[in-house]
N, C-alpha and C positions, 0 to 999 in steps of 0.2 A: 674528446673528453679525456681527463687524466688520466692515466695509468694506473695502477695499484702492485707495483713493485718497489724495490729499496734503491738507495742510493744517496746522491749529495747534490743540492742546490744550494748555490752559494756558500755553501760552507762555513753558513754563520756561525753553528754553535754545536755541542754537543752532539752529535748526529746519529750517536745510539745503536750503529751497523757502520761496516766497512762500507764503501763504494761498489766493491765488487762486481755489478751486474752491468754497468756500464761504460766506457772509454772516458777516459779526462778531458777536459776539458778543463778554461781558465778557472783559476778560483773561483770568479764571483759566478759562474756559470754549474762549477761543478761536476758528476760523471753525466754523461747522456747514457738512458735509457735504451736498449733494445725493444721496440718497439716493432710488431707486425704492419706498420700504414709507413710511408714515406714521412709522417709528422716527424719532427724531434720532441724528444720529452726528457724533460731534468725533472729531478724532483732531491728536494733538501728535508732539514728540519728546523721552524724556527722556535723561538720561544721568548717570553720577555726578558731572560736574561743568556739568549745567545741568537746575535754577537750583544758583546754586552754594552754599546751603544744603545741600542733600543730602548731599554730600561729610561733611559735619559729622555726620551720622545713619551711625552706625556701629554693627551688633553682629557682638561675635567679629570683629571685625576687617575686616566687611564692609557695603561701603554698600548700606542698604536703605531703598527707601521710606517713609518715615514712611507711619502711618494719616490720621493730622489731612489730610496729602494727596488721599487718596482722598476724605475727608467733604468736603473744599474742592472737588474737580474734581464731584463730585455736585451739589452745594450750586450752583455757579456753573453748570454743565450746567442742571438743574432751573429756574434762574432765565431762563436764557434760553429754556429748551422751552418754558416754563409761560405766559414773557411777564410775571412778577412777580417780584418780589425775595423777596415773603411766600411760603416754599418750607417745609416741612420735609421731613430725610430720615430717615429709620427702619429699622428691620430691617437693619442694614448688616452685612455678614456680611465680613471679612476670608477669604476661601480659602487665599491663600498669599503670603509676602513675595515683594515685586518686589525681586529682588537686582540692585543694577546695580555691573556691571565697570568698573576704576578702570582698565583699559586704553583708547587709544583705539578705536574702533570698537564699541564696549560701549552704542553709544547704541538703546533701543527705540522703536518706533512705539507709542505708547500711545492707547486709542479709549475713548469712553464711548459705550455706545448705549443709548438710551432709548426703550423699546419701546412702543407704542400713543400713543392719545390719550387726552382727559379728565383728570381734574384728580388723579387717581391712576397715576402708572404705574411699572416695574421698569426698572433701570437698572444697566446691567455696566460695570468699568472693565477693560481687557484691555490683554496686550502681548505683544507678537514682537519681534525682532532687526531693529531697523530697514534692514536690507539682505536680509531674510530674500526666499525665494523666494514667487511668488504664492499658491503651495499650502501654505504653512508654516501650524502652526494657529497658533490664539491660545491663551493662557492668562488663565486668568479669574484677577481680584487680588481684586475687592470689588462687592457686588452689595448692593443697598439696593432701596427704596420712595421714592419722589418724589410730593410732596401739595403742592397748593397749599396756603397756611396762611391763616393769620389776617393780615388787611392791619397794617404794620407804623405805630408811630405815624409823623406827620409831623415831634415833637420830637425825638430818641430822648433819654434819661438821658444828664445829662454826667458825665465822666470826673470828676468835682470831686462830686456826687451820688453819684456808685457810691461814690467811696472814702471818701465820709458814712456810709455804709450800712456799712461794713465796720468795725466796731467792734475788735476784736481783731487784733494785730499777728502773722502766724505765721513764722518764720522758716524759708530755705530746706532747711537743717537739720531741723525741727522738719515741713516740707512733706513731702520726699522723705525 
């Protein structure tokens, strides 16, 4: 279950506190938490207008989380628990959109924790009302598998190679 102390996940937006209580980690990961269990725990803060992309992620008139979010805070989470960049994530299960209020004080406390050790483990993204009381629950966004991978090469493909590779022109039209 989450935590309930301070810090930075992903480092979307305004964060309202230093990091202070926990070790750095990437950006999009943020400090890790000191935690009592073997889990890893990060925790950020987001809101509809930090990072201010989101704002831009709009359905029915409401800002919500993109997915590709959750696979990035997993993805960066995992790289740091793991100690490698070579992470995959899998089984990633979407629960329920994170709707964020385009009022101010709309911002949440959002937490990944990543449960066990070994080179396998389960991993929650969760969030509360960033002023919420200490007994307030969490609500689960997205829940995945975290594996260490295949070590990545030292070259990777250049951006000039990949769009070698991409033979046919598709228009965004023709995409969407």
């Amino acid at each position: 279950r989450p935590g309930r102390s301070g810090g930075h996940l992903l480092h979307l937006g305004p964060p309202g506190q230093p990091p202070g209580r926990g070790t750095h980690a990437p950006p999009a990961a943020g400090a890790r938490l000191r935690a009592a269990t073997a889990d890893a725990v990060y925790e950020s803060r987001v809101a509809a207008d930090a990072p201010a992309w989101v704002a831009a992620h709009r359905v029915q008139g409401h800002v919500v989380m993109p997915a590709t979010a959750y696979l990035e805070t997993l993805r960066a989470a995992a790289a740091d628990a793991l100690g490698t960049r070579a992470v995959t994530v899998s089984d990633v299960t979407v629960r329920e959109a994170m709707l964020l209020a385009d009022s101010p004080g709309g911002a949440r406390a959002m937490q990944v924790v990543i449960e066990g050790t070994g080179d396998s483990r389960t991993a929650r993204c969760c969030t509360l009302p960033a002023d919420a009381d200490a007994d307030a629950t969490w609500t689960e966004h997205a829940s995945g598998t975290l594996q260490r991978g295949a070590e990545l090469p030292a070259d990777p493909t250049s951006l000039a190679d990949a769009r070698a590779r991409c033979r046919v022109k598709v228009s965004a039209d023709e995409l969407y």
